[in-house]
Structures are given as structure tokens and as C-alpha cells.
C-alpha positions as CSV (number, residue, x, y, z in Angstrom):
1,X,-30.9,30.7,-80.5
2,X,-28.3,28.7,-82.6
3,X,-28.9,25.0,-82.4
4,X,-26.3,23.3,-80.6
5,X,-23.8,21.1,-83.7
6,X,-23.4,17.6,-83.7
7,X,-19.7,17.5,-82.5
8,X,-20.2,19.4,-79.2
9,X,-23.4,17.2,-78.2
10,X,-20.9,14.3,-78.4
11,X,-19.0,13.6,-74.8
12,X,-15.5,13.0,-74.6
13,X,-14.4,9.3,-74.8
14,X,-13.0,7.9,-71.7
15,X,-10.9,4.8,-72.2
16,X,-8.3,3.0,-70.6
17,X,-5.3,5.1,-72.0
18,X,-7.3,8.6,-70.1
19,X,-5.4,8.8,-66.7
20,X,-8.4,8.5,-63.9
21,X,-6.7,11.3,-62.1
22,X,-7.1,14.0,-64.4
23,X,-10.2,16.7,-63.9
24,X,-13.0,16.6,-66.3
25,X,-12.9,18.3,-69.0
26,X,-15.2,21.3,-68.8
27,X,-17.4,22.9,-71.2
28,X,-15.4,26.1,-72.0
29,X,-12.2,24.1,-72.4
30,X,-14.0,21.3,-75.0
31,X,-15.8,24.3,-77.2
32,X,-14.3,27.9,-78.2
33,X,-16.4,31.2,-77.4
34,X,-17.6,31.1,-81.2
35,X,-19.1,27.7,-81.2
36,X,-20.9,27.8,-77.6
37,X,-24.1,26.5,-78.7
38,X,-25.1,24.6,-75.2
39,X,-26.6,27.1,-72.7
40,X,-28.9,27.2,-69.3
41,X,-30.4,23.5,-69.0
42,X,-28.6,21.8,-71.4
43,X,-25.4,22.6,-70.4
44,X,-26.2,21.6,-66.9
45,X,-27.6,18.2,-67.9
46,X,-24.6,17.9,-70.1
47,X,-21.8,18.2,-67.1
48,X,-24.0,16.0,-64.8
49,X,-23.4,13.3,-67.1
50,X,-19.9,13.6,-67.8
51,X,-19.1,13.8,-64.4
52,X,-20.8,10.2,-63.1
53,X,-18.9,8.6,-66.3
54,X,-15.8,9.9,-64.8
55,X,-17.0,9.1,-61.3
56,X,-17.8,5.2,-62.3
57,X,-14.3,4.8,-64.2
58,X,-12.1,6.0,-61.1
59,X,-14.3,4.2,-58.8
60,X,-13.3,0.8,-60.8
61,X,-10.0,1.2,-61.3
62,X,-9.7,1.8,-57.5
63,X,-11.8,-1.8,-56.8
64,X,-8.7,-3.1,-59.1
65,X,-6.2,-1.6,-57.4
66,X,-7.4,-3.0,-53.6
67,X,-8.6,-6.2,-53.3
68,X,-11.0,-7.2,-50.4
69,X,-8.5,-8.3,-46.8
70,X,-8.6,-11.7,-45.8
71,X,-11.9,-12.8,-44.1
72,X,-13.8,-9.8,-44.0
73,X,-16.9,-10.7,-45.8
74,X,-19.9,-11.7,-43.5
75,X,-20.6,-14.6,-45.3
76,X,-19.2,-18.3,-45.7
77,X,-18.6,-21.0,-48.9
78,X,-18.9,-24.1,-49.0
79,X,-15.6,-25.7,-50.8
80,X,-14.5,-29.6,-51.8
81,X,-11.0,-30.5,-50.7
82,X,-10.6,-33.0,-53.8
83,X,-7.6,-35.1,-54.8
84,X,-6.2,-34.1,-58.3
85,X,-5.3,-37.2,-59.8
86,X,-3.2,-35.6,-62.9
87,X,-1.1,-33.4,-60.4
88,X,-1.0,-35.5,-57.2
89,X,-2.1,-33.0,-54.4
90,X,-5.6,-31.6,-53.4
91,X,-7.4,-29.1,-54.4
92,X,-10.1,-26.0,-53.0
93,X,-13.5,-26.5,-55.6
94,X,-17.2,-24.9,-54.6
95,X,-19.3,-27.7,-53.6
96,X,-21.9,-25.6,-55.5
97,X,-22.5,-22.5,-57.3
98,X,-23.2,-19.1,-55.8
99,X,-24.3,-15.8,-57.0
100,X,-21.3,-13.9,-55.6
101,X,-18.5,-16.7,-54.6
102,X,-15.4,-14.1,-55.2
103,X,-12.1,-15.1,-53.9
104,X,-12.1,-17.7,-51.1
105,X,-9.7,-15.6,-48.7
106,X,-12.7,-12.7,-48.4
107,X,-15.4,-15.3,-46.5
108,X,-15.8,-15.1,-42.8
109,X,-15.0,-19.2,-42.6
110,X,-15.2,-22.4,-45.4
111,X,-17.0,-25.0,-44.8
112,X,-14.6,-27.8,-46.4
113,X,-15.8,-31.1,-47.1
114,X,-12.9,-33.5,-47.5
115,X,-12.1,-36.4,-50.0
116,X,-9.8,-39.2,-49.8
117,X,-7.8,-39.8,-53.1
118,X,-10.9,-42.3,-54.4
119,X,-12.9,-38.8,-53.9
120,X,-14.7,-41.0,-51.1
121,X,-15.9,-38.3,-48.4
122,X,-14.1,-38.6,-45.1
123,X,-15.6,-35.3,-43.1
124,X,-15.8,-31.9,-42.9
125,X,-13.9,-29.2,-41.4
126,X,-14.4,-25.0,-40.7
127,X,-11.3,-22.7,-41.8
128,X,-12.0,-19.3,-39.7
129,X,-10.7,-17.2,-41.7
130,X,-12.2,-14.0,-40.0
131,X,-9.6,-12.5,-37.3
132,X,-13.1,-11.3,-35.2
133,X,-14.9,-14.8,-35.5
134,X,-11.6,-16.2,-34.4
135,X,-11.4,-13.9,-31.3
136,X,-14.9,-14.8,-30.5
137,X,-14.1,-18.3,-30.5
138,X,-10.8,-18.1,-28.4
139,X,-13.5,-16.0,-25.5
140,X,-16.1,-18.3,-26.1
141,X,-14.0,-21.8,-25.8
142,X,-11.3,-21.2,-24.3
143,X,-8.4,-23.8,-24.3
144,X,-9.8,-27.1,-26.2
145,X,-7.5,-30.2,-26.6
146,X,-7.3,-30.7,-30.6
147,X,-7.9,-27.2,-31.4
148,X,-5.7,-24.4,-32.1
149,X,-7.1,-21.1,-32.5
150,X,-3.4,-19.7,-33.3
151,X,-3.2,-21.6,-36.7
152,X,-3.7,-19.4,-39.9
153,X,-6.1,-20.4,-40.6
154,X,-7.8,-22.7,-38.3
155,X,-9.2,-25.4,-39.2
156,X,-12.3,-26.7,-36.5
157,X,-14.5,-29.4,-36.2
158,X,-17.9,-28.0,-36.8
159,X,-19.4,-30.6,-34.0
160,X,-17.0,-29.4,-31.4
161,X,-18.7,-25.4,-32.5
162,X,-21.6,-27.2,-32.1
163,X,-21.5,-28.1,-28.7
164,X,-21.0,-24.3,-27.9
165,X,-24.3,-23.4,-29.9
166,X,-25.6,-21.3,-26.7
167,X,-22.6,-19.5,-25.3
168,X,-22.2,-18.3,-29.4
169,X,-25.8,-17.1,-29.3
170,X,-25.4,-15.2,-25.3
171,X,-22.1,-13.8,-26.6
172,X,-23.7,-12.4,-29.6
173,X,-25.8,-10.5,-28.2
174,X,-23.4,-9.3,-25.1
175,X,-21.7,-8.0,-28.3
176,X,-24.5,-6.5,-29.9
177,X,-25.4,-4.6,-26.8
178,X,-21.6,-3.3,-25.9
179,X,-21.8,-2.0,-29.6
180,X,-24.6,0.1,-29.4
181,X,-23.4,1.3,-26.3
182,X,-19.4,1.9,-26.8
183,X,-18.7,5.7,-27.2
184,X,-15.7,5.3,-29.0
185,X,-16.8,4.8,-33.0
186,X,-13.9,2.4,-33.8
187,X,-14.3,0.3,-31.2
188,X,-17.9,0.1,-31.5
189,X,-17.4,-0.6,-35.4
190,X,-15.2,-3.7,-34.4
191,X,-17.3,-4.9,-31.8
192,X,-20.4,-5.2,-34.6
193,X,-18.3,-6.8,-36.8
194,X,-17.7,-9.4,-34.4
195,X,-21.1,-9.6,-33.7
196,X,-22.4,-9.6,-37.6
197,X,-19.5,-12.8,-38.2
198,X,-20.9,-14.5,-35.3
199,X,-24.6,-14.2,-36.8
200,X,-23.2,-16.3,-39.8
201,X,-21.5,-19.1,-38.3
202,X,-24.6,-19.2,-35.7
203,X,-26.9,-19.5,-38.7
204,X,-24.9,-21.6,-40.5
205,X,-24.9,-23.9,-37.6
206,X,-28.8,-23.6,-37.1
207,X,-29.2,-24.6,-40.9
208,X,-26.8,-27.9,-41.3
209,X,-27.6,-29.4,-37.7
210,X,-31.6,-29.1,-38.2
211,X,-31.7,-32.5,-38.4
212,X,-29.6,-33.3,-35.7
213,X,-30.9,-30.4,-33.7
214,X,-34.5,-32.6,-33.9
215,X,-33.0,-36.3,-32.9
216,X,-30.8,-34.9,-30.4
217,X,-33.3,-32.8,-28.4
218,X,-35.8,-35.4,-27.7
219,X,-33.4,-38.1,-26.5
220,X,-31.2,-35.4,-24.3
221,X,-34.6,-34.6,-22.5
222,X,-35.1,-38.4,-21.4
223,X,-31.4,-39.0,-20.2
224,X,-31.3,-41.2,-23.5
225,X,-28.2,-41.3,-26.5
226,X,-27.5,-43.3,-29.7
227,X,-23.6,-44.4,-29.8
228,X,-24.3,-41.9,-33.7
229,X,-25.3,-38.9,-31.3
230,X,-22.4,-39.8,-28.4
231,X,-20.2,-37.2,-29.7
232,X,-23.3,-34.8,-28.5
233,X,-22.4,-35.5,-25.0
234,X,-18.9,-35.1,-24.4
235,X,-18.1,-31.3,-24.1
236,X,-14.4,-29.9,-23.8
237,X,-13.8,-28.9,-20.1
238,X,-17.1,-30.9,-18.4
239,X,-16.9,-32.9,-15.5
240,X,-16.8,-36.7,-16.9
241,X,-17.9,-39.4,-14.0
242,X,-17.1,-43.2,-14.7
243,X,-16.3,-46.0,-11.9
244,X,-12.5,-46.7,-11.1
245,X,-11.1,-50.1,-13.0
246,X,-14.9,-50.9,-13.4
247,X,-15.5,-50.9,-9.5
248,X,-18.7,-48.8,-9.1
249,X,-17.9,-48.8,-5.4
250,X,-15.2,-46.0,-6.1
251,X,-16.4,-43.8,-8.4
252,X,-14.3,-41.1,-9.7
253,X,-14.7,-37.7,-12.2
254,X,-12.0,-36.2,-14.6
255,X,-11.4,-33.1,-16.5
256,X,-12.9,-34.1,-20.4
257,X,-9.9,-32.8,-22.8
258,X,-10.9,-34.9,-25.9
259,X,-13.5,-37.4,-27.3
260,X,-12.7,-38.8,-30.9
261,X,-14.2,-41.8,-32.5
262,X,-12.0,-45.0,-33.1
263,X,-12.0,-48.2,-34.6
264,X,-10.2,-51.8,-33.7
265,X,-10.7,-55.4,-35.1
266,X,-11.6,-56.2,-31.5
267,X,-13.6,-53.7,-30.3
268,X,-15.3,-52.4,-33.4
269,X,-16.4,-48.7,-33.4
270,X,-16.0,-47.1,-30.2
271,X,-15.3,-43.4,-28.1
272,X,-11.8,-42.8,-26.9
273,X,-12.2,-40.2,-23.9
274,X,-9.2,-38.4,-22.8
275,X,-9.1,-36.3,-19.6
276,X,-7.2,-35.0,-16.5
277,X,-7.2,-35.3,-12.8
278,X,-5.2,-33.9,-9.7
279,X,-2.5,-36.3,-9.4
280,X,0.6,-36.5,-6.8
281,X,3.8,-38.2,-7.6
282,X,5.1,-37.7,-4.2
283,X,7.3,-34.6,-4.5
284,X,4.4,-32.2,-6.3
285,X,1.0,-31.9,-7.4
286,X,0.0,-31.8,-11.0
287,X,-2.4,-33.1,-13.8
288,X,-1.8,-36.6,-14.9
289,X,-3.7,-38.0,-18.1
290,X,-6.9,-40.3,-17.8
291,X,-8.4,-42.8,-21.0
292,X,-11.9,-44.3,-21.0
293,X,-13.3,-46.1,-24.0
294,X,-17.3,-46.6,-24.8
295,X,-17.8,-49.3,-27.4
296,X,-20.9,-48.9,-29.4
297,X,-24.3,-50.2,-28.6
298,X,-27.5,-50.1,-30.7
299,X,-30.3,-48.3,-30.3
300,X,-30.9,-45.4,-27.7
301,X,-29.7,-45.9,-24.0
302,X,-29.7,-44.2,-20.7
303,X,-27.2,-42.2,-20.0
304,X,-26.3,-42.9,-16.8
305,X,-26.2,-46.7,-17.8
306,X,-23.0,-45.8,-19.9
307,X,-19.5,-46.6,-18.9
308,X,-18.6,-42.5,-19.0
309,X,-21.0,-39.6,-19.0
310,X,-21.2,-36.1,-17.8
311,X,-21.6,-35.8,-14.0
312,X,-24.2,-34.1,-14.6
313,X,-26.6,-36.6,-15.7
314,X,-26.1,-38.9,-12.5
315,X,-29.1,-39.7,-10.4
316,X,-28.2,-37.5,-7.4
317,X,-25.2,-35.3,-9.2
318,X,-24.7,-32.7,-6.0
319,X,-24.5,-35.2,-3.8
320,X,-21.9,-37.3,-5.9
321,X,-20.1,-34.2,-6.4
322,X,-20.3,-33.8,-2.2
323,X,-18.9,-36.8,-1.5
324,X,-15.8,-36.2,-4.2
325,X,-14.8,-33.4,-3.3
326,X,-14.0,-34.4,0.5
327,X,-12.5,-37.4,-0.7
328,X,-10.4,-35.0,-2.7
329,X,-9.2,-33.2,0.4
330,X,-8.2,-36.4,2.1
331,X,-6.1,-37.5,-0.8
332,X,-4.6,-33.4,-0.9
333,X,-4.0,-34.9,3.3
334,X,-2.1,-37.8,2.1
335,X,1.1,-35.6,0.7
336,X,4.3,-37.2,1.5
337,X,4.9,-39.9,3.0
338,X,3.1,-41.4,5.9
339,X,1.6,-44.7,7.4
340,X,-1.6,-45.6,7.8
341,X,-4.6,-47.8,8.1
342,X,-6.3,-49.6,4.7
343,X,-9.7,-51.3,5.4
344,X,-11.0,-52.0,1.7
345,X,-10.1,-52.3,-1.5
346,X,-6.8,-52.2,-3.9
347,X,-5.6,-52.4,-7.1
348,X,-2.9,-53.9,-8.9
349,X,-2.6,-53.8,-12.7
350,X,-1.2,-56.9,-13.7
351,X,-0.7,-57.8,-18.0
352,X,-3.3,-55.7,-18.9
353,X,-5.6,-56.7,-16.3
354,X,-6.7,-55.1,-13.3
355,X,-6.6,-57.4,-9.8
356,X,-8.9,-56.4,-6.9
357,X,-7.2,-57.5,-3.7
358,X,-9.2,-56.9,-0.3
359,X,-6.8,-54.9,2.5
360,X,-7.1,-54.8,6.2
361,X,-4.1,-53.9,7.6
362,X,-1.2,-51.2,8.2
363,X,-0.2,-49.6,4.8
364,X,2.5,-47.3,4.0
365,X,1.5,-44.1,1.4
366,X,4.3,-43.1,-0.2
367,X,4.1,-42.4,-4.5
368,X,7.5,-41.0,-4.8
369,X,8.8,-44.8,-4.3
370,X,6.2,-46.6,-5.3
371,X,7.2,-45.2,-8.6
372,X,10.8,-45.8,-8.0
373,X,10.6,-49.0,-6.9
374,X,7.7,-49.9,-10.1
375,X,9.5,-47.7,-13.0
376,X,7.3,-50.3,-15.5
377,X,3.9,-49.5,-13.4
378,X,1.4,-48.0,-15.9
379,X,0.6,-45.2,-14.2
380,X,-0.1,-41.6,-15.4
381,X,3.0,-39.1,-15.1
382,X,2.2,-35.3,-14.2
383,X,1.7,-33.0,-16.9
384,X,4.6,-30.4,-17.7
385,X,3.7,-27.1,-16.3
386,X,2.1,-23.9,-18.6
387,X,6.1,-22.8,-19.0
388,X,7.2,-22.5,-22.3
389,X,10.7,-22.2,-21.1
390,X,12.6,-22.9,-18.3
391,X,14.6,-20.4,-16.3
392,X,18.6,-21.4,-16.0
393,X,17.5,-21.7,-12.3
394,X,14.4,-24.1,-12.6
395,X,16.5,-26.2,-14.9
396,X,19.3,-27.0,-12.2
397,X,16.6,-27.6,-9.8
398,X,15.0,-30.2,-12.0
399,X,18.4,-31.7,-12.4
400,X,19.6,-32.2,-9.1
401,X,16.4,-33.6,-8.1
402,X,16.8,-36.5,-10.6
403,X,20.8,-37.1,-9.4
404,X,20.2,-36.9,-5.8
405,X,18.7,-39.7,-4.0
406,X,16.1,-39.3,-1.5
407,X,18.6,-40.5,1.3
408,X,20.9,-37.4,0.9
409,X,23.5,-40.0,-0.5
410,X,25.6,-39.4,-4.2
411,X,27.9,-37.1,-6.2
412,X,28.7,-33.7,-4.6
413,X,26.9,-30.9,-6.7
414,X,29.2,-27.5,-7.1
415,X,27.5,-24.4,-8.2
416,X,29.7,-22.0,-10.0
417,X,29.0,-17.6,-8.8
418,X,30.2,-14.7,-10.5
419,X,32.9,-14.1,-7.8
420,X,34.9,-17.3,-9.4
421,X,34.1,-19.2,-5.8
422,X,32.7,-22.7,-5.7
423,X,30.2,-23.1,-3.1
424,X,28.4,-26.5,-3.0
425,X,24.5,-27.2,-3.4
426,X,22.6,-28.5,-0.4
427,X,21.6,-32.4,-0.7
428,X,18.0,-33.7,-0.1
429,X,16.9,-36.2,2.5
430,X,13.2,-37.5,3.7
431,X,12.3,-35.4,7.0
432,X,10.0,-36.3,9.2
433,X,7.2,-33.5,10.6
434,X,6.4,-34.2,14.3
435,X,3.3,-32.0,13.7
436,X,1.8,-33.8,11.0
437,X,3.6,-36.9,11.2
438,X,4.1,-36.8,7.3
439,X,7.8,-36.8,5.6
440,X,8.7,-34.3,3.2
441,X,12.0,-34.0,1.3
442,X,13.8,-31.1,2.1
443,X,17.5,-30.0,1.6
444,X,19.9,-30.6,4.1
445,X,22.8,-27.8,4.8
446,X,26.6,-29.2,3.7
447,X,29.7,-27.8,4.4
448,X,32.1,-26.3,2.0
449,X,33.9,-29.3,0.8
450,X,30.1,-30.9,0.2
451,X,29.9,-32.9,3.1
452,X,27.0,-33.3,5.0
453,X,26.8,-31.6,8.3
454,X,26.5,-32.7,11.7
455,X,23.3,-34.9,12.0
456,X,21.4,-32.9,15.0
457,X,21.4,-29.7,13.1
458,X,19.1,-31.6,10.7
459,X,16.0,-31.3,13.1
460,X,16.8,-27.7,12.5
461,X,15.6,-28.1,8.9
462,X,12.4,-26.1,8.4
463,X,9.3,-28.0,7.7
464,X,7.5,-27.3,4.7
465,X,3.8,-28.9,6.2
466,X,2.9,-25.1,6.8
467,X,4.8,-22.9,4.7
468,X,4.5,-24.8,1.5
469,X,1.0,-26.6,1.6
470,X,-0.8,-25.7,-1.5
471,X,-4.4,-25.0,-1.6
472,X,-6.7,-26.3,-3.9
473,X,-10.3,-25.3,-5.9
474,X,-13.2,-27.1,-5.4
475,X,-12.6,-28.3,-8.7
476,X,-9.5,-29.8,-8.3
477,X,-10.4,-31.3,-5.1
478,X,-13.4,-32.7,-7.7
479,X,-11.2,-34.5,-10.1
480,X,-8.6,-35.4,-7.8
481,X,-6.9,-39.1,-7.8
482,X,-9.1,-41.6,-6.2
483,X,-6.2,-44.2,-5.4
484,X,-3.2,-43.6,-3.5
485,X,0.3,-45.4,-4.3
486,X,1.8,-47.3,-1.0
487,X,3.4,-50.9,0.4
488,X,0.9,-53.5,2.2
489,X,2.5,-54.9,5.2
490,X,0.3,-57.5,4.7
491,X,0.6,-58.2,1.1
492,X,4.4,-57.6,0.9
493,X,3.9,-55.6,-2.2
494,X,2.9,-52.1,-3.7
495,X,-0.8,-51.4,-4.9
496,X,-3.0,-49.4,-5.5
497,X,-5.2,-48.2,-2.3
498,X,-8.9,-46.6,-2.7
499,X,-8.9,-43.5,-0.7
500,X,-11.7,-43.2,1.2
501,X,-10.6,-46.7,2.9
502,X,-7.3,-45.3,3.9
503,X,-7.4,-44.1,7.9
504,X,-4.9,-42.6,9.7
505,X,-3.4,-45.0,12.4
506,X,-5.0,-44.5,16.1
507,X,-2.2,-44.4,19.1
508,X,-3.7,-46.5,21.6
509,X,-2.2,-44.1,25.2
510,X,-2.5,-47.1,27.7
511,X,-0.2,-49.5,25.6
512,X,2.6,-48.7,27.9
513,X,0.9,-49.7,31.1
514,X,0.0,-53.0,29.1
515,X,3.4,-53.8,28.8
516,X,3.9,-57.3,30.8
517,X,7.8,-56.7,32.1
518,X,8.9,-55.8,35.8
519,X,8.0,-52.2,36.5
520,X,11.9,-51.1,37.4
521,X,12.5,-51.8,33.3
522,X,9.6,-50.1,32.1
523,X,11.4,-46.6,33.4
524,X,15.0,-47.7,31.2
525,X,12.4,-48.5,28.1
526,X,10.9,-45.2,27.7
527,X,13.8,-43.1,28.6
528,X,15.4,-44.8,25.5
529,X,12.5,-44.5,23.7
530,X,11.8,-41.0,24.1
531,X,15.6,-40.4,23.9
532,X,15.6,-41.8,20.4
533,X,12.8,-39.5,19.6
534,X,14.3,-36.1,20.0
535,X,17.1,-37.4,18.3
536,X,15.6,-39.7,14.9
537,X,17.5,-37.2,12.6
538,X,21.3,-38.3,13.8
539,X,23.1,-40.8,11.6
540,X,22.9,-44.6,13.1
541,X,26.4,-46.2,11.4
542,X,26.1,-49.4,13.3
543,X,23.8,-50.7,11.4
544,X,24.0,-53.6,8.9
545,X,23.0,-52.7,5.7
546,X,20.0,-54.4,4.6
């Protein structure tokens, strides 16, 4: 056998200049017939070689070529947002070093520590950067006031994730489970993705609040806080109970949106809780906006002992929550306008102070001119509605209610059709329902030229008690207001009147016998009386104003 010479035992040279996409060379093509010396083993050991060189260069140059996608790596960095002092603007550094820290963009989420421009450390913030974490979170907590899960990337406060420590760990393994059992490969694939990013936020939530994990614990078990740990409580979308304008005797619960911590030369530290509740502003129902503060204390405290806490750490939480929620139907009762009974206590805010006034007497509900009458009265507007946008038809509704008064009286309002016609929009006026005894505001029929039309065709006006009553959750009923606006006869002036001390007025059916006049003018009086019944919706022009 010839030995093999030194040239052929040599393998070709791969550099950068060899294209990655051109076969390997083979054995016949690198040596002619008359100087084949490598045979049987060698040969085969030779091209086994030669073809994992070539293997390992492609496989490189394709790693060059595609980069690794935004957040796909199941793992997190921790990065420093620090103030660059030479170039004026902030900076992305590793807090420390890591084996593999790669490009930032490729971690499931930062943990970012930020730095005032004296490098002094003012928090610390989570960017998801994983589009299947961020889904998760979006399922998991929903709609939360100060987040946005739509931002690219998001940034989250890593106590808020906190708080959702054991719907993150059930969800995981919901997730786990629907992977192992999802037919579909791709779908399956995506779903343990999901699951695997979850596992590293969950972990890295386990590992940076161990300490807080074992203070917090203890003190939650005895129905005890530190004002450090208050932020612990106060969990987007709970039901928040605290006493109306400090008056434990009319307690009310809210909707928690936000709770941040704030600072004042007066008050020092303190909580800033913002919420929600079922308010009516006498045409609709709708959210209106609630603020409680809880200056800091020292040392641990009972809960219920605070000025605001979760319902449910009352002392008897289902019954609280019993008694609320039929309040909240009799305040859903009070719609409209309506007289009525007040035996108890109202409110008046007055220079930043809240006056307690004691009420036994007739009262008249009515919020729609309350706020008219009050327009300075601090009192919470209703939230706009989910819309985005308007329709062209919800917009002209919205403006003729504020240009029409409630007494049918102003400018005529034309609406333009495609025919080129003018035909003119119907007024509003306050109508009284004979079955409820409430007033709603309805629109009354005019003519072509925009007059309004005969009076007794009013009463003809349907009433919207039935038709147009809107129902209500438990949980609205829950949070609902626990003041309604009105006028005290008494008082001669508007306030603010606890609900469960307004009554409806009780008709007393023997008055009329009472009546101390001669018996032939007692028939006169209540044929006039019941005469000016059936018709209370014709115009009275004889009448001086005022």
C-alpha cells in the first residue's frame, strides 16, 4: 500500500473569502486517480471531518445573518438608567455582570433601576419586553389605572406585579396544562412559551420580594400594616371601604383605581387613593371619581383602625356589604327628580370644610339642578363613557342637551335631511310620572316652524320610568353614591342628604275629611283639585314670573 503524501492529508482551508454555500469539496475532486493514496478508513475519517468544519462555518455565518427577535429569551437583566453627565441624557448600563447578557432587546423583561441626574436612586421599573408575558399580563390584570399594557415597551411597577403574585402562579399552570393538552403543535408551542416567560417573572418576583414576602406575611395574618408596607394593601379593582366626610355613621365603598405615595409640607408622607363609584347627575348614570388620603403613622396598626382599607378586612365584611348594597338600590330609586322625607344627616362643603347639618323635614332630590344652580360645588362629574369616538348622531344629542333648558324654553334647533327639507328637533321639558311620582326629562313634540305644541298632548309623552330604567350589578349597587343632591325646605338651601335617611313622603287619605270649611265647599275644592290633576301638563300664562 502506498503511504498517503503529505499534501493530500492536509484539508482544504476554509476562510472568510470561501462562499458557505458551495458543496464540500470531495476526495476525487481534491486528488487525481494517480495520487489516491487515502483508502477504506481513512478516507472515511477524512470526509467526516471536513464536513463538520463546513457545517460549523455555515452555521455561524447564519447566527450573523439573524439576530435573536425582540423579547424572546426566557430570561431577564437587570440594567441602570443613569444620567450621562458629558452628553445630557440617560443611559441603559448592567447593574452587574452576567455570563451571557447579549443584546438587551432579546430578554423576556428589564428590571431598571432608575437614577436622578446626582445618580441618587429614585425606583425601579419592569420593561416587558416579551409579546407572551405581555399577553399574560393584560389576562391576568386586566384594566389598571397607571398602566398601559399597549406601550412598547411597557414599563410596570414591579409592586403593582406584586400584588398579582397568585393569579401569575394559577395562570401558569392553567397554561402549562392547556399546553400539554392542545392538539395543534403551534398553538401548543405558544402557549409554553407563555408559560416558560411567566416562570421567570414569577421567580424573579419570589427572589427580590423575600424579604418583603417575610414582614408582610406575618402582619397581613393579624389584620396589622406599617404605613412602609401600605402599598401591600391597596390592590387595583378591590372594594375600598372608608366613612363619608369622616362620619362613621355612613360608611361607604369605592372601586380602588390607583394608590401612589405623596408628600406635602403639611401633611408629610402620606397615600393618595383614587377610586370610582356609581354616581347620578340627574339625567344619567355613570362613574364619578373618589380621593382618600392616609397620612403616615409609626409602627404597625390595625387595619380596620385606618381611614381606608379593603372591605374585606372589616369586622363583619358580608354584612357591611348587605347593608350597601340595598342602600345602593334606594339611591338607583332616587332617579330624577322627586320629593321626599330627610330624617338625619347632611352635608355641605363649605372652604374646604365639610359642615354636618341635622335634617328633619320635606326635601326635594333633584342633582340635575343642584348642579345647575351650585356650578362651583365640588362635586365629582361622571366619567366619559368607553367610546373612543362619537357618532355624528351622539354628538348632536350631547349638544342640544347643553342648549336646551330643562323648561322646554330657548333657540329653535333645525336639523338638516338629505331631501334638502328642514324639519325641527323636539325640545325637552321635566315630565312628571303619575306611576312613580318621579320627573324625567323627555322631549316634547314641536310643530314645523319649531313651536311647541298644544300643552294636553304633552301627557301623551311616553314615560321612560319603565322602558328606560337601567339595571344594575351587585357591584355597582356596592359602590354606589351614599349622598343624594337636593333643596331643604327647612334650611332654604341645597346639601348634601345621606341616603338611607331619605324616605319617601306618606299621603295621609283622611286629610280631606279633616279639612275645617262648610261641607257644600269641600265638593268645589276637590273637583278643582282633581281637575288640575289630569291636566298639570297645560301651560298656566297667568302667572307672575317669580
Amino acid at each position: 500500500m502506498m503511504k498517503p503524501s503529505s499534501k493530500s492529508t492536509q484539508p482544504p482551508r476554509a476562510d472568510s473569502e470561501n462562499d458557505s454555500s458551495s458543496q464540500s469539496p470531495s476526495f476525487g475532486d481534491s486528488m487525481s486517480s494517480s495520487d489516491s493514496s487515502l483508502v477504506g478508513e481513512d478516507y472515511e475519517n477524512f470526509q467526516k471531518h471536513l464536513d463538520a468544519f463546513v457545517k460549523a462555518i455555515r452555521k455561524r455565518k447564519r447566527k450573523q445573518r439573524k439576530p435573536e427577535m425582540k423579547g424572546t429569551k426566557a430570561d431577564y437583566i437587570r440594567l441602570d438608567d443613569v444620567w450621562n453627565k458629558n452628553e445630557h441624557r440617560y443611559d441603559l448600563k448592567k447593574s452587574s455582570e452576567r455570563s451571557e447578557a447579549g443584546k438587551y432587546e432579546q430578554y423576556a423583561f428589564h428590571v431598571r433601576r432608575k437614577f436622578d441626574w446626582e445618580n441618587k436612586h429614585t425606583g425601579t421599573c419592569l420593561d416587558i419586553m416579551s409579546k407572551p408575558l405581555k399577553a399574560a399580563l393584560r389576562h391576568i390584570m386586566g384594566q389598571v389605572k397607571g398602566i398601559s399594557l399597549d406601550e412598547d415597551p411597557p414599563s410596570v411597577d414591579p409592586n403593582t406585579i406584586f400584588l398579582f403574585l397568585g393569579e401569575l402562579r394559577a395562570y401558569m399552570k392553567t397554561l402549562r396544562a392547556q399546553s400539554k393538552t392542545e392538539k395543534k403543535r403551534k398553538t401548543a408551542k405558544e402557549i409554553a412559551l407563555k408559560a416558560q416567560h411567566l416562570e421567570v417573572l414569577i421567580k424573579y418576583l419570589d427572589q427580590d420580594y423575600d424579604k418583603t414576602k417575610k414582614s408582610l406575611y406575618p402582619l397581613l395574618e393579624s389584620k396589622k400594616i406599617t404605613f412602609d408596607l401600605l402599598w401591600a394593601l391597596f390592590k387595583s379593582n378591590e372594594i375600598i371601604y372608608t366613612p363619608t366626610y369622616n362620619t362613621e355613621d355612613v360608611p361607604r365603598a369605592f372601586k380602588l383605581e390607583y394608590a401612589s405615595l405623596d408628600h406635602s409640607l403639611l401633611k408629610g408622607d402620606y397615600y393618595k387613593i383614587e377610586g370610582c363609584y356609581l354616581e347620578f347627575n340627574g339625567e344619567k348614570f355613570g362613574m364619578g371619581n373618589v380621593q382618600v388620603t392616609v397620612e403616615a403613622f409609626k409602627g404597625p396598626r390595625p387595619i380596620s383602625s385606618l381611614h381606608c382599607f379593603p372591605l374585606r378586612y372589616h369586622q363583619d365584611p358580608a354584612k357591611l356589604e348587605k347593608e350597601l348594597i340595598e342602600r345602593g338600590k334606594k339611591f338607583a330609586d332616587w332617579e330624577g327628580m322627586k320629593f321626599g322625607v330627610q330624617t338625619g344627616i347632611a352635608f355641605y362643603k363649605k372652604h374646604q370644610n365639610i359642615l354636618k347639618i341635622s335634617i328633619d323635614g320635606r326635601v326635594m332630590i333633584d342633582p340635575a339642578n343642584f348642579r345647575h344652580f351650585n356650578p362651583n360645588y365640588p362635586i365629582s362629574t361622571l366619567k366619559p363613557e368607553d367610546k373612543d369616538i362619537l357618532s355624528d348622531s351622539e354628538s348632536d344629542d350631547s349638544d342640544q342637551s347643553k342648549d336646551n333648558s330643562s323648561d322646554g324654553e330657548g333657540q329653535d334647533q333645525i336639523t338638516q335631511f338629505d331631501d334638502g327639507k328642514k324639519k325641527p328637533k323636539p325640545r325637552q321639558k321635566w315630565v312628571k310620572d303619575k306611576g312613580t311620582n318621579k320627573y324625567y326629562c323627555v322631549d316634547v313634540p314641536v310643530d314645523e316652524e319649531g313651536n311647541v305644541v298644544q300643552a294636553e298632548k304633552i301627557e301623551e309623552i311616553p314615560s321612560q320610568s319603565d322602558s328606560g330604567k337601567r339595571e344594575f350589578t351587585d357591584e355597582e349597587y356596592l359602590i354606589a353614591s351614599p349622598v343624594v343632591l337636593g333643596f331643604s325646605f327647612d334650611e332654604k338651601r341645597w346639601l348634601e342628604f345621606a341616603v338611607h335617611g331619605v324616605r319617601e313622603i306618606a299621603g295621609n287619605e283622611s286629610a280631606f275629611d279633616a279639612l275645617v270649611i262648610p261641607n257644600d265647599q269641600k265638593q268645589p275644592v276637590k273637583s278643582l283639585v282633581s281637575s288640575h290633576e289630569r291636566n298639570e301638563g297645560k301651560n298656566i300664562t297667568d302667572i307672575i314670573q317669580g
